[in-house]
C-alpha positions as CSV (number, residue, x, y, z in Angstrom):
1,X,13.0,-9.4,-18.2
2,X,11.5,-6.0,-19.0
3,X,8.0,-5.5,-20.4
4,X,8.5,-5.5,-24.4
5,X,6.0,-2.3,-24.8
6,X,6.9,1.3,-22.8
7,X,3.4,2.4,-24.2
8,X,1.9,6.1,-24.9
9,X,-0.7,8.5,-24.8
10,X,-3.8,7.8,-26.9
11,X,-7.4,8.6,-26.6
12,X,-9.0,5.4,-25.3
13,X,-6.5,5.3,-22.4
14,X,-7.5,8.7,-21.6
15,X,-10.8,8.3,-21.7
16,X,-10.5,4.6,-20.0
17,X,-8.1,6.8,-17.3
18,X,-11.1,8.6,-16.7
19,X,-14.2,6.1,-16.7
20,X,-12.1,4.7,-14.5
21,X,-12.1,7.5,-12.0
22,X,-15.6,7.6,-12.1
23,X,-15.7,3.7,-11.3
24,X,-14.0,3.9,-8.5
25,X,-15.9,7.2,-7.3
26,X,-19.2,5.3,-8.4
27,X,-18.5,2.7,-6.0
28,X,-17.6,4.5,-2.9
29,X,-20.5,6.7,-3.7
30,X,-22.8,3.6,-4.0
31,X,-21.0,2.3,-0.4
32,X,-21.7,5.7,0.9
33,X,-24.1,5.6,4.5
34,X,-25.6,9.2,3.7
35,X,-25.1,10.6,-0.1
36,X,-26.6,13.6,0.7
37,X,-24.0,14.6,2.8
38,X,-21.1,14.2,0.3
39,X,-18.8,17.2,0.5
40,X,-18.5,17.5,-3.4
41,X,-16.1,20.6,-2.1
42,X,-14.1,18.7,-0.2
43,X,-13.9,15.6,-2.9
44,X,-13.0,17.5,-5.7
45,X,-9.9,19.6,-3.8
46,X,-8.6,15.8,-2.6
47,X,-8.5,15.1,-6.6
48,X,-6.9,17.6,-7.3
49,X,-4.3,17.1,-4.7
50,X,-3.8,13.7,-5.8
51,X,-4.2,14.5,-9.4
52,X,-1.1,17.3,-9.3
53,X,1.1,14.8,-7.3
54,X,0.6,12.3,-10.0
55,X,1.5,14.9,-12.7
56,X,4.6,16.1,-10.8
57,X,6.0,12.6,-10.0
58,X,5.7,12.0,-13.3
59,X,6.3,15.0,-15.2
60,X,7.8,17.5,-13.1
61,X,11.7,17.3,-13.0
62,X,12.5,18.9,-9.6
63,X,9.8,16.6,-8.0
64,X,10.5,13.4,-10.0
65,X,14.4,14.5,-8.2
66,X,13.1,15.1,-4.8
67,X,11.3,11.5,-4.8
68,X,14.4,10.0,-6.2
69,X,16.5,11.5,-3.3
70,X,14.2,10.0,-1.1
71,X,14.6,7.1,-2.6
72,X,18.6,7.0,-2.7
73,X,18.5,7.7,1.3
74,X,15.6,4.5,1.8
75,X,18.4,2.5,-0.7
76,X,21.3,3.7,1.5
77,X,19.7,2.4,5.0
78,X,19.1,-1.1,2.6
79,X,22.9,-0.9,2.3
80,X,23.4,0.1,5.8
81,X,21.2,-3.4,7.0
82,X,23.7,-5.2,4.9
83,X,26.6,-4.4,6.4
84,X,24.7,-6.0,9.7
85,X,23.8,-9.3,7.5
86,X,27.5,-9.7,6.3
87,X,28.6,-9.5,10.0
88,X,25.8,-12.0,11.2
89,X,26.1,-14.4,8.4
90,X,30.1,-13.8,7.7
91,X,31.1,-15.6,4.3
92,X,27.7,-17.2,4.1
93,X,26.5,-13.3,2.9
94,X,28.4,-13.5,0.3
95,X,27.3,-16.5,-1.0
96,X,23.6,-15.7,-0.7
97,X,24.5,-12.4,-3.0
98,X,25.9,-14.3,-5.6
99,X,23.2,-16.7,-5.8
100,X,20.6,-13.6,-6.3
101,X,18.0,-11.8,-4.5
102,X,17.2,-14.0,-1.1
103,X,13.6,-12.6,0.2
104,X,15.1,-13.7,3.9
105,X,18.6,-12.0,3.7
106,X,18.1,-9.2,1.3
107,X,14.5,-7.9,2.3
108,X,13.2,-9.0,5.7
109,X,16.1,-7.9,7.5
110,X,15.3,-4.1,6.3
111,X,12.4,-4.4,8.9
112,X,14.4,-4.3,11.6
113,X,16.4,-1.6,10.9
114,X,14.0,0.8,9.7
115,X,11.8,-0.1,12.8
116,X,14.6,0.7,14.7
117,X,15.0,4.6,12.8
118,X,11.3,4.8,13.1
119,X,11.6,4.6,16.9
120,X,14.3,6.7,17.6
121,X,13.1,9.6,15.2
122,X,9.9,9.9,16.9
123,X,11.5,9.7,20.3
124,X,13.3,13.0,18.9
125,X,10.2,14.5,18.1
126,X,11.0,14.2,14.3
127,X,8.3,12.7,12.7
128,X,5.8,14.3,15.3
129,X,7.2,17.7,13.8
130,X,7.2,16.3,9.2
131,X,3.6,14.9,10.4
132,X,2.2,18.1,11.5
133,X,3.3,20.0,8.6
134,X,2.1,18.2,6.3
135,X,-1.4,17.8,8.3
136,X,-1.6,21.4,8.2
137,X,-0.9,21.2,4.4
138,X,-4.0,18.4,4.2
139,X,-6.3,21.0,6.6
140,X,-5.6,23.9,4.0
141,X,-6.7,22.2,1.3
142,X,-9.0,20.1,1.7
143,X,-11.0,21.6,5.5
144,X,-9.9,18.3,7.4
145,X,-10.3,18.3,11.2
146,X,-7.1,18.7,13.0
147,X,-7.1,15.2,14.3
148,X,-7.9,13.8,10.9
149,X,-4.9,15.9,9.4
150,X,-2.5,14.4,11.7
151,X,-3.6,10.4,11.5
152,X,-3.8,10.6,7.9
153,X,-0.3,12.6,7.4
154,X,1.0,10.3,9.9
155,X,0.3,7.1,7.6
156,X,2.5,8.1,5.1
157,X,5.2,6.9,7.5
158,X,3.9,4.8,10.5
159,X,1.6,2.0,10.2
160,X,-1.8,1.5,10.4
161,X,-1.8,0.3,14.5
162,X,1.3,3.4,15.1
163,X,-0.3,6.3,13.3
164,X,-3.4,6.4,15.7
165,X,-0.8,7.4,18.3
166,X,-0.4,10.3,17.6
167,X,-3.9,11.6,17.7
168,X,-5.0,9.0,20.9
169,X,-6.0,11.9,23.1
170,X,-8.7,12.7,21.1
171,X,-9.7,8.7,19.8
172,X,-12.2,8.6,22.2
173,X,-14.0,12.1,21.4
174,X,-14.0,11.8,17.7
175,X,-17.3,10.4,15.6
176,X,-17.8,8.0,13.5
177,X,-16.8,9.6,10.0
178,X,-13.5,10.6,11.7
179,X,-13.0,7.1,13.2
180,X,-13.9,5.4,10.2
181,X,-11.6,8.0,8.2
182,X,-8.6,7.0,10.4
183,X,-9.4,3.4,9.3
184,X,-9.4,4.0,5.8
185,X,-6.1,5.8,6.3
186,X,-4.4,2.6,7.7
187,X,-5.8,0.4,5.2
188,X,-4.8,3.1,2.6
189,X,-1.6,3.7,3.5
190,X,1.6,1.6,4.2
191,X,4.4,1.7,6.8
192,X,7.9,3.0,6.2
193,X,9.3,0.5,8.4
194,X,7.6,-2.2,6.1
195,X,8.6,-0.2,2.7
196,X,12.5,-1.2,2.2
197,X,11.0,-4.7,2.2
198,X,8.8,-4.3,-1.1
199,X,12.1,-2.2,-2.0
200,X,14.1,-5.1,-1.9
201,X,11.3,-7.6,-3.6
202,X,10.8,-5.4,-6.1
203,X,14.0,-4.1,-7.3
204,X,15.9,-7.3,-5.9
205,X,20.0,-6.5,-6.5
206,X,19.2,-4.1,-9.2
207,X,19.9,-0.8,-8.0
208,X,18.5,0.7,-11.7
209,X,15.1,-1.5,-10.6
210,X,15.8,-0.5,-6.6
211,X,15.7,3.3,-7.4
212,X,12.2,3.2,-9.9
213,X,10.5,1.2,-7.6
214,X,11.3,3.3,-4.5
215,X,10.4,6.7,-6.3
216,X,6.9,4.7,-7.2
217,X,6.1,2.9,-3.9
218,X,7.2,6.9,-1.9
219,X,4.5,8.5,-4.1
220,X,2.4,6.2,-4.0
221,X,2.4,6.4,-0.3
222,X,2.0,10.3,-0.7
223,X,-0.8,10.3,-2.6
224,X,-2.8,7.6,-0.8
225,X,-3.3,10.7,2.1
226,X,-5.5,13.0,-0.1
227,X,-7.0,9.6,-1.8
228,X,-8.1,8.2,1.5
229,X,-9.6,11.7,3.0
230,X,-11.7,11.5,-0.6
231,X,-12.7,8.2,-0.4
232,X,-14.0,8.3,3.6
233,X,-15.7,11.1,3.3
234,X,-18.0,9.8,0.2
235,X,-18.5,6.4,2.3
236,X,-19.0,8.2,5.6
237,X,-19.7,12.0,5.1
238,X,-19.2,14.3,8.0
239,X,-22.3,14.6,9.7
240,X,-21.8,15.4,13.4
241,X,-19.8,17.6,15.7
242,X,-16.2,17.5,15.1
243,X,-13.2,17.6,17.5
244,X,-11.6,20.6,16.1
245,X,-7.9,21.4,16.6
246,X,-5.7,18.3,17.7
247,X,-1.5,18.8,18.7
248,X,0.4,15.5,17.5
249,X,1.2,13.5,21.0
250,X,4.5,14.0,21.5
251,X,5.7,12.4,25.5
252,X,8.6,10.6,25.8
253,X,8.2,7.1,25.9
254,X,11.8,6.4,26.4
255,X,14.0,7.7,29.0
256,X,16.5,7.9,26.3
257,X,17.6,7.3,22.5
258,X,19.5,4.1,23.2
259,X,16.1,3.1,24.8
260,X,13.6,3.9,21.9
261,X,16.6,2.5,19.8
262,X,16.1,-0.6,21.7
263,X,12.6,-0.4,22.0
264,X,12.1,-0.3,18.1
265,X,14.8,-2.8,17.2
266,X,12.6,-5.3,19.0
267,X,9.5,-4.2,17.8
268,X,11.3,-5.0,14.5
269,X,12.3,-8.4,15.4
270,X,8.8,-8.8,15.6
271,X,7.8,-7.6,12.6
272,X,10.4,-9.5,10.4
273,X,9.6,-13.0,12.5
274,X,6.1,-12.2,11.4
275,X,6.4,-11.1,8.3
276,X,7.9,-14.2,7.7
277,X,5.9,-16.7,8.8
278,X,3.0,-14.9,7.3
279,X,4.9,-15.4,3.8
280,X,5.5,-19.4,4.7
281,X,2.1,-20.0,5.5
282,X,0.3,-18.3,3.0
283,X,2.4,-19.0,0.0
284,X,2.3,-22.8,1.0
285,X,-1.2,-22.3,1.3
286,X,-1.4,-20.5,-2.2
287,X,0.7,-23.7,-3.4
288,X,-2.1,-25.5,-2.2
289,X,-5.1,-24.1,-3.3
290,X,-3.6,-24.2,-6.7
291,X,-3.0,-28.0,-6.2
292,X,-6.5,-28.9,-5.5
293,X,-7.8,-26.1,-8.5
294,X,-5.1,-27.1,-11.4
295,X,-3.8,-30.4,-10.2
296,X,-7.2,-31.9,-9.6
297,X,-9.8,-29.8,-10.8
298,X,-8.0,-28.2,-13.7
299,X,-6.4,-32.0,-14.6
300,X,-9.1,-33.5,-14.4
301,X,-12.1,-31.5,-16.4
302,X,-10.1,-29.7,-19.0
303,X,-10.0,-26.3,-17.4
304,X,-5.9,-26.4,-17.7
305,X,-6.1,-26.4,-21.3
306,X,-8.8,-23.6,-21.4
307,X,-7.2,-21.5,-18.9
308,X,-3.7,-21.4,-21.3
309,X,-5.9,-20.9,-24.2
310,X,-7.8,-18.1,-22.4
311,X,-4.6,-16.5,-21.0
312,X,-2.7,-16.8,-24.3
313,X,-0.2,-18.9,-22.8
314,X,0.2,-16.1,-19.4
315,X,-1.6,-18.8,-17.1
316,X,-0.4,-22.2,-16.6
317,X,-3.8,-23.7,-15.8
318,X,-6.7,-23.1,-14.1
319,X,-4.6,-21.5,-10.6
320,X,-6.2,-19.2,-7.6
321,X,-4.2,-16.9,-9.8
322,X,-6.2,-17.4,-12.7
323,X,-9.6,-17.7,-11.0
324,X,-8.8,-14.2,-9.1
325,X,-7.9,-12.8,-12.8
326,X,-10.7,-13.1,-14.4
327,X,-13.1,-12.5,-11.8
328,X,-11.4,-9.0,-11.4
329,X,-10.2,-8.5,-15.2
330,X,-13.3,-6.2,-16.4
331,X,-12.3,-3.8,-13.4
332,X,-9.3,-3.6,-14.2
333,X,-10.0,-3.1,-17.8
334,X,-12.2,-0.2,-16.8
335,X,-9.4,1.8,-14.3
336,X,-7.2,1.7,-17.8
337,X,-4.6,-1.3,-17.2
338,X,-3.5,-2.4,-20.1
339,X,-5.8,-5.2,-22.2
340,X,-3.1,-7.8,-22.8
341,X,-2.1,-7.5,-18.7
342,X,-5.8,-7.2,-17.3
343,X,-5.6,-10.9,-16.0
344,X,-2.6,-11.2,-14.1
345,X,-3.0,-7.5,-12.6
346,X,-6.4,-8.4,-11.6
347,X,-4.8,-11.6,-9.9
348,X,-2.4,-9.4,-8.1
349,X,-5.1,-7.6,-6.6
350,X,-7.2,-10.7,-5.5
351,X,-3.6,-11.9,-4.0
352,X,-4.0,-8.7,-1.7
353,X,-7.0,-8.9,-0.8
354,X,-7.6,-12.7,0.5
355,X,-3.9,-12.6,1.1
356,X,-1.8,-9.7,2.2
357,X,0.5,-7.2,0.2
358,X,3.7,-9.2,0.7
359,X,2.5,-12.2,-0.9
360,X,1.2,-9.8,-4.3
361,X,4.2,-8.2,-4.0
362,X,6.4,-11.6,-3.9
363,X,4.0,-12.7,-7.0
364,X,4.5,-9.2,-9.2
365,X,8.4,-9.5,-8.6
366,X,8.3,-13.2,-9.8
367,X,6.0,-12.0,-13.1
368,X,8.3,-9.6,-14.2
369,X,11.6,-11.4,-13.9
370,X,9.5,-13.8,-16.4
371,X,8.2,-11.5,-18.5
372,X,4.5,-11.7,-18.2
373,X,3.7,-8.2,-18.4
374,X,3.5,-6.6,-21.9
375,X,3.5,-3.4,-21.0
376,X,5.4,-1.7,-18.3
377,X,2.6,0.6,-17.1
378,X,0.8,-2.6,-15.9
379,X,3.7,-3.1,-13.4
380,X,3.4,0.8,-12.5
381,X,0.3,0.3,-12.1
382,X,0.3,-3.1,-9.9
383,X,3.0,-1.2,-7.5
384,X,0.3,1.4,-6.9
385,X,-2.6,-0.9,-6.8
386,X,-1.2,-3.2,-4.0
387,X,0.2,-0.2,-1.8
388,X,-1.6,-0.2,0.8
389,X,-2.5,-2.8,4.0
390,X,-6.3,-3.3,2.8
391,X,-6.5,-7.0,3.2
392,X,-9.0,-9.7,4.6
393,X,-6.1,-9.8,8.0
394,X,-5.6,-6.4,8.7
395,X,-9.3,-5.9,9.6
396,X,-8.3,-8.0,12.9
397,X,-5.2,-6.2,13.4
398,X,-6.5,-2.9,13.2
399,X,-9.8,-3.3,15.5
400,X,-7.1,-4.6,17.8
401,X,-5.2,-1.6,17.6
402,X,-8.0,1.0,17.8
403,X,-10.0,-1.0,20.2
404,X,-6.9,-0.8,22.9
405,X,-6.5,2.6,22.1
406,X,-10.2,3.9,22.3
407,X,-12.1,1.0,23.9
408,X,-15.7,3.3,24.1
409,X,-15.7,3.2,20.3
410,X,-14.7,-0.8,20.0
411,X,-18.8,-1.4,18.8
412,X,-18.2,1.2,15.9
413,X,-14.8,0.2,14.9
414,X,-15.9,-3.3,14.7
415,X,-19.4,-2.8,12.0
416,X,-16.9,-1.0,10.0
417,X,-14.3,-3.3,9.5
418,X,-15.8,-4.2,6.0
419,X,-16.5,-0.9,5.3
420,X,-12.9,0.0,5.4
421,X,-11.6,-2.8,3.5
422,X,-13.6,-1.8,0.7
423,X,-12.5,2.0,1.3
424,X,-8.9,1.4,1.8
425,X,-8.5,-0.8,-1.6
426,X,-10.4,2.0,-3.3
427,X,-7.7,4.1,-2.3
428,X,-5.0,2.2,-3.6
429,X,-7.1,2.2,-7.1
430,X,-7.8,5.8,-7.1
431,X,-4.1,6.7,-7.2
432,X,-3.2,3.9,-9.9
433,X,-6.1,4.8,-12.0
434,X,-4.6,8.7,-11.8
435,X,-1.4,7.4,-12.9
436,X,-2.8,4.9,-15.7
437,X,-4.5,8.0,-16.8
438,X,-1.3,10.3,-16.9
439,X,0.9,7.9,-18.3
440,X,-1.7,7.2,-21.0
C-alpha cells in the first residue's frame, strides 16, 4: 500500500530542510576533537557536491536516466541470480514466486552473485580504474589527499573491510584524521555486493517499486562520498603531515578470472550464510524484546493503551519500536521528515543502530506494504537514512579489518570506534536531510 500523501514544496519544510542541516553540522561540530582546525573551505565545497547530486537525481532528467540505467543493469543481474535459484530449487522456485517476495530466495541469494562480479571486475582492473576517476573527481573538489580520494570513492562500491584495499600500502603511513576519515567512509557507505539485497527487500516482485528504490539506494551511495569527507573532517580536522599522492593497488590476486570468479563466489557464500543468520537472530531477538516491553510491561501497566493513543493507532503497544521512536522523533522532526511519520522513521533509525541495516530495512519494507507511512517522502527519506553500515556491530568488524591491514595504528582505530559510529550515521542524515529539503 502506497503512502496516501506525494507531498510538496512549502516554506516550513524548507526551512526545517535547512535547520536540519545545521543539526546535523551542529553535532559533528560539537563531536569535533579540534574546531579550530575545521576546513570551512573544504566543508562547504563537500555540500555543495552533495547538494547538486541531490538536485540532479531529483530534478535533472539526463541524471535521474543515468541512475535509472544503473538501476535496470543491478535489476538485470537480480534476474540473472534467478535463473540460478529456479535451477537449484526446480519447481519449488516457482512456488515460492507465487506465494510473494521470500527474503531467503528472492534477496539473499543476490549476494552471492554480485560478490562473485565484484571479484572478477577487480581482478580485471575495473573498479581499480571507475575508483580512481572518481577519486580524482573528489581531490578536485574538495583538496582530499590521494589516499583519502581513493578509499572514499572506493566505498561507493566495495565494503567497508574491501575498500581499505586499495589504499593498504599507505594504511600504515597515514594519520589519524585520514584513518579516522576512512572509517567514516565504511560506516557511511554501503557495499554493492550487499545492495541487490535491500533491492530485493524493498522493491520485493515489483519491478515499478524494484527500479525507484535502486535509483534511491545508487544515489544515495553516491552522495554518502562527499557527505562522509564533510563530516570527518569537522570531527577530526586535518592537522598533521599528509601522505600525498596514493595509486589504487592493483596486483593480481588471482592467477586467473575463473579464480577470482571462484574466489568471490565463496566469499559470497559467506556473506549470504551470514547475512542470514544475522537476520534470524536479531529479528528473534527484536520479537523478544518486544515480548518482555509490550507483552509484560506494556500489558501489564497500561503503556499498550497509551502507546496506540500516542501513535494514533501507527504502534501496536509499547514495542522496542515504539520506545526507539520517540526517543529519536524530535530529530527527526528537526532534519524535515514528515510530522505524522516522525515515530516510525525515528524507530527505523534506532533498528540500525542497535541492530544492523538489514533488520531496518526488513522493518521499512513490512511498514509500507501496510501503509504506515503517510507521506511518501518519509520512505525516501528512511531509504537514505539507513544507507549506510553505521551500526553498534560493524565497529567490531571494521577494527578487525583495519587492524589486520595496518596493525601499527590498531590503538587509534580502536578509541575511534565510537567516534565513527556517530560520524558514519551523520552521514547517512546529511544526505536524507538534503533530499527532505529538495523534495520539500
Amino acid at each position: 500500500m502506497e503512502p496516501v500523501i506525494q507531498g510538496g514544496f512549502t516554506f516550513e519544510s524548507f526551512g526545517r530542510g535547512l535547520l536540519g542541516l545545521f543539526v546535523v553540522l551542529g553535532i559533528a561540530w560539537l563531536c569535533s576533537y579540534d574546531r579550530r582546525k575545521i576546513d570551512w573551505k573544504l566543508v562547504g565545497g563537500g555540500l555543495l557536491m552533495q547538494f547538486l547530486l541531490a538536485l540532479a537525481v531529483l530534478y535533472v532528467p539526463f541524471v535521474e536516466r543515468l541512475f535509472e540505467w544503473g538501476g535496470s543493469i543491478f535489476i538485470k543481474v537480480m534476474d540473472f541470480t534467478q535463473s540460478g535459484v529456479r535451477f537449484l530449487l526446480g519447481p519449488y522456485a516457482d512456488k515460492t514466486g507465487s506465494a510473494g517476495f521470500v527474503f531467503l530466495f528472492h534477496a539473499l541469494p543476490v549476494v552471492i552473485f554480485f560478490s562473485a562480479l565484484v571479484s572478477l571486475f577487480y581482478h580485471w582492473g575495473i573498479i581499480q580504474r571507475i575508483v580512481s576517476a572518481l577519486a580524482w573527481v573528489l581531490r578536485r573538489f574538495m583538496k582530499i589527499t590521494g589516499a583519502e580520494g581513493l578509499v572514499v570513492a572506493g566505498n561507493i562500491f566495495l565494503g567497508m573491510t574491501e575498500s581499505p584495499v586499495l589504499i593498504k600500502n599507505y594504511l600504515p603511513r597515514m594519520n589519524r584524521s585520514e584513518i579516522f576519515l576512512v572509517m567514516v567512509a565504511g560506516m557511511g557507505t554501503i557495499a554493492g555486493s550487499v545492495m541487490g539485497t535491500y533491492i530485493g527487500m524493498l522493491g520485493s516482485t515489483d519491478p515499478q517499486a524494484r527500479l525507484l528504490f535502486t535509483k534511491l539506494l545508487l544515489s544515495a551511495s553516491v552522495m554518502a562520498a562527499p557527505a562522509s569527507v564533510v563530516i570527518a573532517q569537522i570531527i577530526c580536522p586535518q592537522t598533521e603531515e599528509v601522505t600525498g599522492k596514493a595509486a589504487a593497488t592493483e596486483q593480481k590476486q588471482h592467477a586467473n578470472a575463473l579464480g577470482a570468479l571462484a574466489a568471490g563466489t565463496t566469499l559470497g557464500v559467506k556473506l549470504f550464510v551470514n547475512i542470514a543468520a544475522m537476520l534470524l537472530v536479531f529479528i528473534a531477538l527484536v520479537s523478544l524484546m518486544n515480548y518482555i516491553t509490550e507483552g509484560i510491561i506494556g500489558r501489564y501497566t497500561g503503556l499498550n493503551e497509551w502507546a496506540v493513543a500516542v501513535s494514533s493507532g501507527k504502534a501496536g503497544g509499547f514495542s522496542i519500536q515504539f520506545i526507539l521512536g520517540l526517543v529519536t522523533a524530535p530529530f527527526m522532526w528537526l532534519i524535515g521528515v514528515p510530522s505524522p511519520d516522525i515515530l516510525p522513521v525515528g524507530a527505523l533509525l534506532g533498528e540500525k543502530t542497535i541492530l544492523n541495516e538489514f533488520v531496518a530495512y526488513s522493518q521499512l519494507r513490512e511498514w509500507n506494504e501496510a501503509g504506515i507511512f503517510v507521506y511518501r517522502k518519509s520512505v525516501i527519506m528512511s531509504t537514505y537514512i539507513l544507507c549506510g553500515f553505521a551500526n553498534i556491530s560493524s565497529i567490531g568488524i571494521l577494527l578487525g579489518g583495519l587492524g589486520v591491514l595496518a596493525p601499527e595504528k590498531r590503538e587509534l582505530i580502536t578509541q575511534m570506534g565510537g567516534p565513527a559510529l556517530v560520524g558514519g550515521t551523520l552521514v547517512s542524515l546529511l544526505s536524507a536531510t538534503f533530499i527532505g529539503l529538495i523534495l520539500g
